[in-house]
C-alpha positions as CSV (number, residue, x, y, z in Angstrom):
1,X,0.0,0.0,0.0
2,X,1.2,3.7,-0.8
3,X,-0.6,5.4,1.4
4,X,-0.2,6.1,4.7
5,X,-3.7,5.2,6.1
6,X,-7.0,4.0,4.6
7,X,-9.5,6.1,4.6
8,X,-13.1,5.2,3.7
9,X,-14.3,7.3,0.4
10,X,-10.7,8.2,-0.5
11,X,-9.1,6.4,-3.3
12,X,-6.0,4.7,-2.1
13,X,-3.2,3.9,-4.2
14,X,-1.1,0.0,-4.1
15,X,1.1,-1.4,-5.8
16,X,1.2,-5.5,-7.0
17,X,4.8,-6.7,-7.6
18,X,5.3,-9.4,-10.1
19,X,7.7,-11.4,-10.2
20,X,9.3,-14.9,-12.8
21,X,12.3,-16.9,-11.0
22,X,11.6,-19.4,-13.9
23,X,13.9,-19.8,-16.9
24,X,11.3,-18.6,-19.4
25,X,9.4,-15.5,-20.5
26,X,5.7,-15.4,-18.9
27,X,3.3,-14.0,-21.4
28,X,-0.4,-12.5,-20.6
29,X,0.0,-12.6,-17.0
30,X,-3.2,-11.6,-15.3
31,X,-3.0,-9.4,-11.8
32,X,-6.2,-9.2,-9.7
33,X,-6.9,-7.1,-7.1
34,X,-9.8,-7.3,-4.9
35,X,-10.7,-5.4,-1.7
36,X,-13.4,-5.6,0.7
37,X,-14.6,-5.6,3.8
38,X,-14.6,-8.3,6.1
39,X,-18.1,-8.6,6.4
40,X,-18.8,-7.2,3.1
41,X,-20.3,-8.7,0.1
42,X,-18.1,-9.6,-2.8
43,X,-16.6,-7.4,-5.4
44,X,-15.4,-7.8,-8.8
45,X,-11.7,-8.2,-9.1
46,X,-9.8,-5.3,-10.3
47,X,-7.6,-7.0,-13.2
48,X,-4.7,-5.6,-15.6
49,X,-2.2,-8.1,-17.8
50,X,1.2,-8.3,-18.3
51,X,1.8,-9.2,-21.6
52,X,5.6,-10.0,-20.8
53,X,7.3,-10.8,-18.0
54,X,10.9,-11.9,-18.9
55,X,12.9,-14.9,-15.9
56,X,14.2,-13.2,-13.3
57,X,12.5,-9.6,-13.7
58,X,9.9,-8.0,-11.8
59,X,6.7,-5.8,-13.2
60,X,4.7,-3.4,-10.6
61,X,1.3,-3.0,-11.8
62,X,-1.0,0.1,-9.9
63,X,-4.5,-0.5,-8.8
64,X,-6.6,2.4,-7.0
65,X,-9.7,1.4,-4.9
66,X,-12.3,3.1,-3.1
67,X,-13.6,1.7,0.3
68,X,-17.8,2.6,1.0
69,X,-17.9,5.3,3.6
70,X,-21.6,4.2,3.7
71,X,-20.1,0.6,5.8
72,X,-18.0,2.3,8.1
73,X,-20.8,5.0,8.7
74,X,-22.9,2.2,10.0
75,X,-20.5,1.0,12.4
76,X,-19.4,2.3,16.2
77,X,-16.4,1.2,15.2
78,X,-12.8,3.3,15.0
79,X,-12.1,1.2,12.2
80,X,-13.1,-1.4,9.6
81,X,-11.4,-4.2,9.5
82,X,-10.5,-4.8,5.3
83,X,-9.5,-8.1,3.6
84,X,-7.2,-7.5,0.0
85,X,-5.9,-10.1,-2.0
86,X,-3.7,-9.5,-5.0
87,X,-2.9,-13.1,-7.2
88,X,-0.9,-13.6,-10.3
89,X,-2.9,-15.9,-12.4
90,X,-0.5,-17.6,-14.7
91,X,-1.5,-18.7,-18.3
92,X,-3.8,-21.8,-18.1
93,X,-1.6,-24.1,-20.4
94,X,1.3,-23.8,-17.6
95,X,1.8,-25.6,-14.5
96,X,2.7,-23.9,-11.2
97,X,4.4,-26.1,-9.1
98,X,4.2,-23.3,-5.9
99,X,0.7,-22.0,-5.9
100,X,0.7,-20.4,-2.7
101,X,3.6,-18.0,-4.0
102,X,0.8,-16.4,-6.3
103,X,-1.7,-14.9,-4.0
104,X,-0.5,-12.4,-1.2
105,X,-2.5,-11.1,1.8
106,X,-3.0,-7.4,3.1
107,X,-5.0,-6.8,6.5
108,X,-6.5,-3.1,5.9
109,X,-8.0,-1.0,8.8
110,X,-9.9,1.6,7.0
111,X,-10.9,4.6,9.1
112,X,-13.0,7.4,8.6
113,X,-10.0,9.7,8.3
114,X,-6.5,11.1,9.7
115,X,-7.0,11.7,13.7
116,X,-6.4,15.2,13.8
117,X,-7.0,17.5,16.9
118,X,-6.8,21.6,16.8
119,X,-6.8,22.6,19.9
120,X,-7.7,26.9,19.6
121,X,-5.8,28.8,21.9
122,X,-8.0,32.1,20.4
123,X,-11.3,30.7,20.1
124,X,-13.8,33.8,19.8
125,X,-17.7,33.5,19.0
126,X,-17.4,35.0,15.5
127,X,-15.6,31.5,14.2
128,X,-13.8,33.6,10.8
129,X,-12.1,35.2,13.7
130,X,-11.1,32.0,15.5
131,X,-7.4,31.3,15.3
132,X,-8.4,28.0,13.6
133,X,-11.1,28.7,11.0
134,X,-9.1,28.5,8.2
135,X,-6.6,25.1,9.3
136,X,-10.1,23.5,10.1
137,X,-11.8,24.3,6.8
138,X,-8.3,23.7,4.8
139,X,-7.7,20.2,6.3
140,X,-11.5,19.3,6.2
141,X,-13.6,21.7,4.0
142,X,-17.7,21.6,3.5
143,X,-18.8,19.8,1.0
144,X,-18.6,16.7,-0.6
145,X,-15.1,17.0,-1.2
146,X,-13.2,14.4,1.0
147,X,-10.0,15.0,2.2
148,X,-9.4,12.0,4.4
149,X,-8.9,14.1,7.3
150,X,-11.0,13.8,10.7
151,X,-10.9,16.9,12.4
152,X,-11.9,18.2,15.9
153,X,-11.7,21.1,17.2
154,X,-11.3,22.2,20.8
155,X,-10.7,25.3,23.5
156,X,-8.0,25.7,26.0
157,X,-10.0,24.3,28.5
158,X,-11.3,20.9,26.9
159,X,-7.9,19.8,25.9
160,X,-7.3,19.6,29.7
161,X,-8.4,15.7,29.7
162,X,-8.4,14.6,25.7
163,X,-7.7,11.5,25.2
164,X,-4.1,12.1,22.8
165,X,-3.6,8.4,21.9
166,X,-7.0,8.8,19.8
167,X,-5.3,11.4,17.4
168,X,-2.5,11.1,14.8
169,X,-1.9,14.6,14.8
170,X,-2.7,17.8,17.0
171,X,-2.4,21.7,16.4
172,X,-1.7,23.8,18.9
173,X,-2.6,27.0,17.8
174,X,-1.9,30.4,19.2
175,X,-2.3,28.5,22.8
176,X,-0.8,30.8,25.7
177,X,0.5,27.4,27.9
178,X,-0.5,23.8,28.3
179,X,-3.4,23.5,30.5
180,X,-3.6,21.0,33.5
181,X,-6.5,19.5,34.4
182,X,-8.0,21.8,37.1
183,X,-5.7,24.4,36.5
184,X,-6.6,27.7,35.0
185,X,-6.0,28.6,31.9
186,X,-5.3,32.8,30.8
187,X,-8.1,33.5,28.6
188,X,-9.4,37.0,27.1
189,X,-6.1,38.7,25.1
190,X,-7.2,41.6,23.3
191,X,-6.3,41.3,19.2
192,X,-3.8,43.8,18.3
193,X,-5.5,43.9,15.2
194,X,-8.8,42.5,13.3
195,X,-8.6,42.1,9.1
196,X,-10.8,43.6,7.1
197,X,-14.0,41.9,6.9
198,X,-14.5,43.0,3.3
199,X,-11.2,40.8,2.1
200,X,-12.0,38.2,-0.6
201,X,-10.8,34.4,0.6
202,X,-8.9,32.8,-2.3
203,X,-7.5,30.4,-0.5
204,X,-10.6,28.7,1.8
205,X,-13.9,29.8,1.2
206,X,-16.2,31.1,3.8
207,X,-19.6,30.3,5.2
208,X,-22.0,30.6,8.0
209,X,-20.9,27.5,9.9
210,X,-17.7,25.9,10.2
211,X,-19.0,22.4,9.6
212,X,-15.7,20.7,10.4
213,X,-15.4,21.5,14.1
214,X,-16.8,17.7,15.1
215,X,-17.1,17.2,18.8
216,X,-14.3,15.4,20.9
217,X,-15.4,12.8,23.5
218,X,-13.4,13.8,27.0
219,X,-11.8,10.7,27.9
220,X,-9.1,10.9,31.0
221,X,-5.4,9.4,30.1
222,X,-5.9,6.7,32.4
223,X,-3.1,5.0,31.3
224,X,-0.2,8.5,32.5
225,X,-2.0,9.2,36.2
226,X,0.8,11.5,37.7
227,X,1.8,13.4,34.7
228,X,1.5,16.6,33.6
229,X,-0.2,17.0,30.6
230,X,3.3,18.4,29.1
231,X,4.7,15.2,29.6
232,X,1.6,13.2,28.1
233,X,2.4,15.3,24.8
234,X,5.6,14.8,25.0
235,X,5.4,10.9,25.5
236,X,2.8,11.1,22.5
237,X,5.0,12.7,20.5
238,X,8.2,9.5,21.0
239,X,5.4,7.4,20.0
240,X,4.5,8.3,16.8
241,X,2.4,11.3,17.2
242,X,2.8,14.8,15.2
243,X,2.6,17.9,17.0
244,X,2.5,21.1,14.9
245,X,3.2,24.1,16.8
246,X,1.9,27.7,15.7
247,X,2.6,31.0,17.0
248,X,0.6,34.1,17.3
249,X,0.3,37.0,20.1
250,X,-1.4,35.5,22.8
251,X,2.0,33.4,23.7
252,X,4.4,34.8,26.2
253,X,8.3,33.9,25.6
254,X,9.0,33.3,29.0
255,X,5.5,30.6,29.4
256,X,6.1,29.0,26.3
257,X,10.8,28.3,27.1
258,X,9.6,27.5,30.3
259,X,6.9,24.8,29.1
260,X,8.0,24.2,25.4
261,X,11.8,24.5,24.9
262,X,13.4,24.5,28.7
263,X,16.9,24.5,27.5
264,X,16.3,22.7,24.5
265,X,15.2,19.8,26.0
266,X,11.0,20.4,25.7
267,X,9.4,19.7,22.4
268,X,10.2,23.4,20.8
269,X,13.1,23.4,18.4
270,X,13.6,27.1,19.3
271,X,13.6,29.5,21.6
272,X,11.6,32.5,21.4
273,X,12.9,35.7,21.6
274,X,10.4,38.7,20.9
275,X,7.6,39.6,18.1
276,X,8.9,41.1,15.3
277,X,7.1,43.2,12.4
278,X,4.8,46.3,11.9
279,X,1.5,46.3,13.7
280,X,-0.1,48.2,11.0
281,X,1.3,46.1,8.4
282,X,3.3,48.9,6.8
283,X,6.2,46.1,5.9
284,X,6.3,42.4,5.5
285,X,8.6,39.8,5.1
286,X,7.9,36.7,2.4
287,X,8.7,33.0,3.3
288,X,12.1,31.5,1.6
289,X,11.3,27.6,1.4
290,X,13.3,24.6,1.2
291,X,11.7,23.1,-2.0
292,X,13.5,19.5,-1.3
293,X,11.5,19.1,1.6
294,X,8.6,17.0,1.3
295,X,5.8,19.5,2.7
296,X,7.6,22.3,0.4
297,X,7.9,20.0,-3.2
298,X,4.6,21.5,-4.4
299,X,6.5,24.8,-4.4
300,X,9.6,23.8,-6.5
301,X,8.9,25.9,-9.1
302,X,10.8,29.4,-8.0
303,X,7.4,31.2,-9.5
304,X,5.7,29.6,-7.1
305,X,2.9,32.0,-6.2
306,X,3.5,30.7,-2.7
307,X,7.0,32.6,-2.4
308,X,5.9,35.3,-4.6
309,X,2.6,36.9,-3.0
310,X,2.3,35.9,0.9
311,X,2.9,38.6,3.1
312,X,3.9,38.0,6.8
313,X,3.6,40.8,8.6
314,X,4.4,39.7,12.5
315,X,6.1,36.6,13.5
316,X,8.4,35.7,16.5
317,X,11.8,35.5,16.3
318,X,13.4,32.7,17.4
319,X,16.9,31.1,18.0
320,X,18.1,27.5,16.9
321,X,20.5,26.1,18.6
322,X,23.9,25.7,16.6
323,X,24.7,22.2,17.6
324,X,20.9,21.0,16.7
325,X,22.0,22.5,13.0
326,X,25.0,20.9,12.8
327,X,24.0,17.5,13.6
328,X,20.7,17.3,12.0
329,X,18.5,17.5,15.2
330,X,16.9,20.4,13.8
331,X,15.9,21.2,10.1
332,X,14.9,25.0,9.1
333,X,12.0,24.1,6.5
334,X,11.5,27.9,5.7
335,X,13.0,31.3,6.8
336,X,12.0,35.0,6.1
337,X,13.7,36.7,3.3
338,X,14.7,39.7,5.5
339,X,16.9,37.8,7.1
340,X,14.6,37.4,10.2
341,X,14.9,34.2,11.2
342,X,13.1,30.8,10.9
343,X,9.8,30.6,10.0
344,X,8.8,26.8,9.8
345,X,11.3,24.5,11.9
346,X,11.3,20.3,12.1
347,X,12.8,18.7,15.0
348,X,12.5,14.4,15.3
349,X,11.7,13.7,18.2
350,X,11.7,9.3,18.9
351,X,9.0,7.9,16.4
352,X,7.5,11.2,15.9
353,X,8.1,14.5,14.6
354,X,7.5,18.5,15.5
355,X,6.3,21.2,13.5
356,X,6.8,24.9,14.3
357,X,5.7,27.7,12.7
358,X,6.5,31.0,13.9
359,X,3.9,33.0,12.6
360,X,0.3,32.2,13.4
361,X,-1.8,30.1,10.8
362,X,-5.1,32.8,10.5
363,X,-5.5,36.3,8.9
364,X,-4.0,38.1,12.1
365,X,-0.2,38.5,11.4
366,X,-0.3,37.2,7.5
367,X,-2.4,36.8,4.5
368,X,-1.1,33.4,3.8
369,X,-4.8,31.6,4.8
370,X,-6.3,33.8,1.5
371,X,-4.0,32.6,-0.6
372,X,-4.4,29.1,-2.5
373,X,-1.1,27.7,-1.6
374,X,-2.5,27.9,2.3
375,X,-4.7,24.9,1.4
376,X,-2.1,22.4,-0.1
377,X,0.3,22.8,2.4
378,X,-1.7,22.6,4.9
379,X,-3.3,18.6,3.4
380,X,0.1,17.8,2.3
381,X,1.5,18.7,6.1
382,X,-1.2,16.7,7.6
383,X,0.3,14.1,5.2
384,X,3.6,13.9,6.2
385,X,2.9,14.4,10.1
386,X,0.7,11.3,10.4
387,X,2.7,8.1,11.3
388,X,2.3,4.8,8.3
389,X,-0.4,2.8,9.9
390,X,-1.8,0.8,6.9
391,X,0.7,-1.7,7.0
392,X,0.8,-2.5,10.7
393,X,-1.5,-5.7,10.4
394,X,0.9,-7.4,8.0
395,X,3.4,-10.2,8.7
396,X,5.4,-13.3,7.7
397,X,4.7,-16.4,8.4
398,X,6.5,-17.3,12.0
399,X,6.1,-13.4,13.2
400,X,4.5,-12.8,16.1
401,X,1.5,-11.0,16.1
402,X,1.3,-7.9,18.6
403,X,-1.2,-5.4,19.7
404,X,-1.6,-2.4,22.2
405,X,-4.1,-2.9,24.7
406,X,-5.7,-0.6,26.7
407,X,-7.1,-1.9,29.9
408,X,-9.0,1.3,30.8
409,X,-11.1,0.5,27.6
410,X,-11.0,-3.0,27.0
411,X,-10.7,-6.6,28.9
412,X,-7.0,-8.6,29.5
413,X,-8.3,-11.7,27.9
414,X,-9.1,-11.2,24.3
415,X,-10.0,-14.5,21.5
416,X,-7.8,-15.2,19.0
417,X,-8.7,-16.9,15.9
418,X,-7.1,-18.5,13.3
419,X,-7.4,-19.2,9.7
420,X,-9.7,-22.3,9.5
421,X,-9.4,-23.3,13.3
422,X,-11.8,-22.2,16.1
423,X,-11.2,-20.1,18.3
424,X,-8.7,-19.8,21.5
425,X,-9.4,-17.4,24.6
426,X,-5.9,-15.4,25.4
427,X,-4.8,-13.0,28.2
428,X,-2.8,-10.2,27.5
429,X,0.5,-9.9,28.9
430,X,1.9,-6.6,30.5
431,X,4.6,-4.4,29.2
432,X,8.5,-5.8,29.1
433,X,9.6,-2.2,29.7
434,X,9.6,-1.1,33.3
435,X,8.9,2.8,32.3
436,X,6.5,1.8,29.6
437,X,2.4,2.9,30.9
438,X,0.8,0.0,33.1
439,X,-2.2,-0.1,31.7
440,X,-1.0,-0.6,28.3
441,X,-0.7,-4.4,27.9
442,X,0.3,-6.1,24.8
443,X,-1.9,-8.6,23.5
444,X,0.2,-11.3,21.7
445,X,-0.3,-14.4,19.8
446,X,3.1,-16.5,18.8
447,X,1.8,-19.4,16.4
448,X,1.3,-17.9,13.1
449,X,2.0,-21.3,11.3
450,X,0.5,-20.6,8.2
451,X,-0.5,-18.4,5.4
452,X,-4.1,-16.4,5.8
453,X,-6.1,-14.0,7.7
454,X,-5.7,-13.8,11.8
455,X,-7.8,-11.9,13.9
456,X,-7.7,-10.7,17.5
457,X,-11.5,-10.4,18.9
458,X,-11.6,-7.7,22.0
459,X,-14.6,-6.7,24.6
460,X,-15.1,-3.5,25.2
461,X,-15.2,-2.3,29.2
462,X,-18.3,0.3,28.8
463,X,-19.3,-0.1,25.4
464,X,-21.5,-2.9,23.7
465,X,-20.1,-4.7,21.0
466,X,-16.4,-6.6,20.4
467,X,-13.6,-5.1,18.7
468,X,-12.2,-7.1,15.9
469,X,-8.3,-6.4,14.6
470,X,-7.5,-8.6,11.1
471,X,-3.8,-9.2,10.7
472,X,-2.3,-11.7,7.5
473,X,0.7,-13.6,7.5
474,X,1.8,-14.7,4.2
475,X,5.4,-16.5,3.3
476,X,8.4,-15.1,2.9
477,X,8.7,-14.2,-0.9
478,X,11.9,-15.4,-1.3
479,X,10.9,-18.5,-0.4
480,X,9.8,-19.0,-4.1
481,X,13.4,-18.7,-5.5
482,X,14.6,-22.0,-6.5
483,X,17.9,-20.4,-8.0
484,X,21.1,-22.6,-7.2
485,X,22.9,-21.2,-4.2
486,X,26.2,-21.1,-3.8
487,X,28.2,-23.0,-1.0
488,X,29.5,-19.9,0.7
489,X,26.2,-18.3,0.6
490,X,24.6,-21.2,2.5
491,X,27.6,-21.3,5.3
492,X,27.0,-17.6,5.9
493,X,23.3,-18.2,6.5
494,X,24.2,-21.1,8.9
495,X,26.7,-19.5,11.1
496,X,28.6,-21.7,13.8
497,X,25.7,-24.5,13.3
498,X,27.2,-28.1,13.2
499,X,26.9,-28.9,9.9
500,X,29.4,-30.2,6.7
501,X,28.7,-29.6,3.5
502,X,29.3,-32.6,1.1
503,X,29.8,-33.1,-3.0
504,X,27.2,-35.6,-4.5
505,X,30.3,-37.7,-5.0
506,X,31.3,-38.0,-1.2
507,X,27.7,-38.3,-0.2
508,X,27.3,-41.4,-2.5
509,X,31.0,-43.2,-0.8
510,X,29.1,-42.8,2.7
511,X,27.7,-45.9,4.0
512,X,24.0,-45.4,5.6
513,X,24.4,-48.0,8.1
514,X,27.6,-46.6,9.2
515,X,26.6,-43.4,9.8
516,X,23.2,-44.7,11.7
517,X,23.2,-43.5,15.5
518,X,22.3,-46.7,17.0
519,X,20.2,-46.7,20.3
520,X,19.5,-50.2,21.3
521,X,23.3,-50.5,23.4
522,X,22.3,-47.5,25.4
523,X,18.9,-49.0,25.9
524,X,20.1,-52.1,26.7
525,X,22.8,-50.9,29.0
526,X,20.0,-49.2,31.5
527,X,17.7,-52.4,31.9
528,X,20.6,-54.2,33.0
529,X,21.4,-51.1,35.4
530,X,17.8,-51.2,36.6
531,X,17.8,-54.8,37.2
532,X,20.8,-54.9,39.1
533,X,19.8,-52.2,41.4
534,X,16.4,-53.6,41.7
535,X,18.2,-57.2,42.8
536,X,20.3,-54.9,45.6
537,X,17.8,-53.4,46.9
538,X,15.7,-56.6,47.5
539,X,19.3,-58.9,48.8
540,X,20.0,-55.3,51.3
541,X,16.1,-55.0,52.4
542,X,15.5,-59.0,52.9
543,X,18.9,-59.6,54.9
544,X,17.3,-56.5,57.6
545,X,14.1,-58.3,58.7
């Protein structure tokens, strides 16, 4: 699969490898494709030829599929579970003598879109003023247009006990200072400036209701009692998550290097300094991108409208660590052409990644939401933040199969079935790593013997209804490779194993019975043993009366 995650409605893109280790040419070599969902009903194939396929080469052939929103919609579930199955069909006149080398497996949990959470450190009642209108309506607009984002909006105050490990990816946006459950949270700035009303939206278009703020369901962390909620975002973030930071004027430099950056060692790249810029937007600075980067590609063209017309007239200025440059820790995406410092930072943080942007993402400090680059980079950043999930149900043959398990949610034991056989009742096991969550255990199943679809059933603590996750194992596609190997490639694989390696010649001057490990004289030996020592023990016992 090519994409990242599978979203119901949104054409995803895969990719079928072909492959001959025969000695011939294979001619008019059917691929199919089919897709559904587990419960589903059956679907046509999705079907393209080869028409040549020369020994020893390989042949990738694309397929794009759709999965119904309409099935998903119908189910409380996060996810659908998806069986594919891609199979080269050889020509009928030949015979394959390894079947089970043409068909390969994919588990797909298809979701109604990329987690993302906003969380609006600005929120006022006239929403086009709202610090997140226009990321909100960029990553998910109105319409029958999908994106494949799920987005959800929140204040200052409901972040406070989110649940993080249900999102992929969260905004913080203009937000003066992590809240703490209980604590309070400084509300009420004054804008240093409102844009005129009258201003034409080329980049995202207005309307009366901002129909992509969804509601977020409060659920506590269960799973990090006893920390902060810095320190949950920050643990989020080694996992996997994606944390996009932007700026505007309702942060203070000395809240946000005491929460964010302390010394380099928070989740900010940088270090913030002081607002820079003309309040009455007499000047401005443009951005100066690093087109190799991934977000910035779309831009490589140095016409780009994106480099050309957006005006930034306040941002903060900010200061990168030297070291973090040198070695990589820190990557300057885009600075300001003045001269004025970083304006869209990267830093890697353990499996995830941070995004800062030093000006703020609405019509307050730039015009950059009205232009139609905003909208782009905003979906392709989304893109690039969210972690690969669509392969994470897919194994070999002999791998284990592993799964998170929250026990604030859902039950220790869990059934496991597998393909053909009936089911088995498992408990989960807790974590191996001593600083790891405790209420995360790891539900794990060791005997994938054979080729097909698992599946781990879980019950739900609150909820009605089980969970099911679908994994598929298939063999190891080398495994199909019948080409000679060579001596010294075979002692490699073996290591310090006990074994020779013989010429036909030698093995045919080896006598069979010779080389037999006979057991019978060991056998033999220990029944005379027992016998004698059965005989002592009734001469010693007998002379005693």
């Amino acid at each position: 699969c090519k994409e990242k995650a599978l979203v119901a409605g949104v054409p995803s893109d895969f990719e079928v490898t072909a492959r001959t280790t025969g000695k011939r040419e294979a001619r008019d070599v059917k691929v199919q494709f089919v897709a559904r969902f587990q419960h589903g009903g059956q679907i046509p194939p999705l079907e393209e030829t080869i028409e040549s396929l020369p020994p020893g080469e390989a042949k990738k052939v694309p397929f794009t599929f759709a999965f119904s929103r309409e099935e998903l919609a119908a189910s409380d579930l996060e996810s659908l579970p998806a069986r594919i199955t891609a199979e080269v069909v050889p020509p009928s006149e030949e015979v394959d003598e390894l079947p089970d080398d043409n068909e390969r497996l994919f588990a797909a949990r298809v979701a109604p879109g990329i987690r993302t959470l906003i969380v609006d450190g600005d929120r006022l009642p006239e929403r086009r003023d709202s610090e997140s209108y226009f990321l909100a309506r960029a990553l998910s607009p109105p319409g029958d247009h999908l994106s494949g984002m799920a987005v959800d909006v929140v204040g200052e105050a409901e972040f406070e006990n989110l649940r993080l490990d249900d999102y992929q990816i969260i905004y913080l946006c203009n937000l003066y200072r992590i809240p703490e459950p209980g604590g309070v949270v400084r509300d009420g700035f004054e804008d240093e400036g409102e844009a005129d009303e009258g201003e034409a939206d080329a980049g995202v278009a207005d309307g009366a209701a901002d129909e992509t703020e969804s509601e977020a369901t409060p659920a506590s962390d269960a799973s990090e009692e006893g920390l902060s909620r810095r320190e949950q975002l920050e643990r989020w973030v080694a996992k996997g998550g994606g944390l996009v930071i932007a700026m505007g004027n309702r942060l203070d430099e000395d809240v946000f290097n005491e929460e964010m950056y302390r010394d380099g060692k928070g989740r900010s790249p940088g270090k913030l300094d002081s607002i820079k810029g003309e309040v009455d937007e007499s000047d401005w600075v443009k951005f100066n991108v690093e087109q190799s980067h991934p977000v910035m590609s779309l831009f490589a063209d140095s016409d780009s409208p994106f480099v050309e017309l957006v005006k930034i007239f306040r941002w903060w200025d900010s200061t990168i660590s030297e070291e973090d440059l040198k070695t990589g820790g820190v990557n300057v995406v885009a600075s300001y052409t003045n001269g004025g410092g970083p304006a869209i930072v990267e830093q890697q943080f353990g499996d995830g990644r941070v995004f800062v942007f030093t000006t703020a993402l609405d019509r307050d400090w730039s015009d950059w939401p009205q232009d139609h680059s905003f909208v782009p980079t905003m979906l392709e950043l989304n893109k690039y933040m969210a972690r690969q999930t669509s392969d994470d149900a897919n194994v070999r043959v002999g791998d284990a199969l592993e799964q998170d398990l929250d026990l604030s949610r859902f039950e220790l034991q869990f059934q496991m079935a597998k393909p053909n056989k009936s089911d088995q009742t498992i408990n989960a096991v807790p974590p191996e790593d001593e600083n790891a969550d405790k209420v995360f255990y790891r539900a794990k199943f060791d005997e994938v013997d054979g080729r097909g679809f698992y599946q781990m059933v879980f019950n739900r603590r609150e909820a009605a209804g089980p969970v099911p996750m679908l994994f598929a194992a298939n063999i190891d596609s080398q495994e199909g490779d019948l080409t000679r190997a060579e001596v010294q490639q075979l002692q490699r694989k073996v290591g310090d194993a006990k074994v020779s390696f013989i010429t036909p010649d030698e093995l045919s001057k080896i006598n069979i019975d010779d080389a037999r490990i006979h057991l019978w004289p060991l056998a033999l030996a220990l029944l005379v043993g027992v016998l004698a020592l059965e005989q002592f023990l009734g001469w010693r016992f007998g002379r005693n009366r």
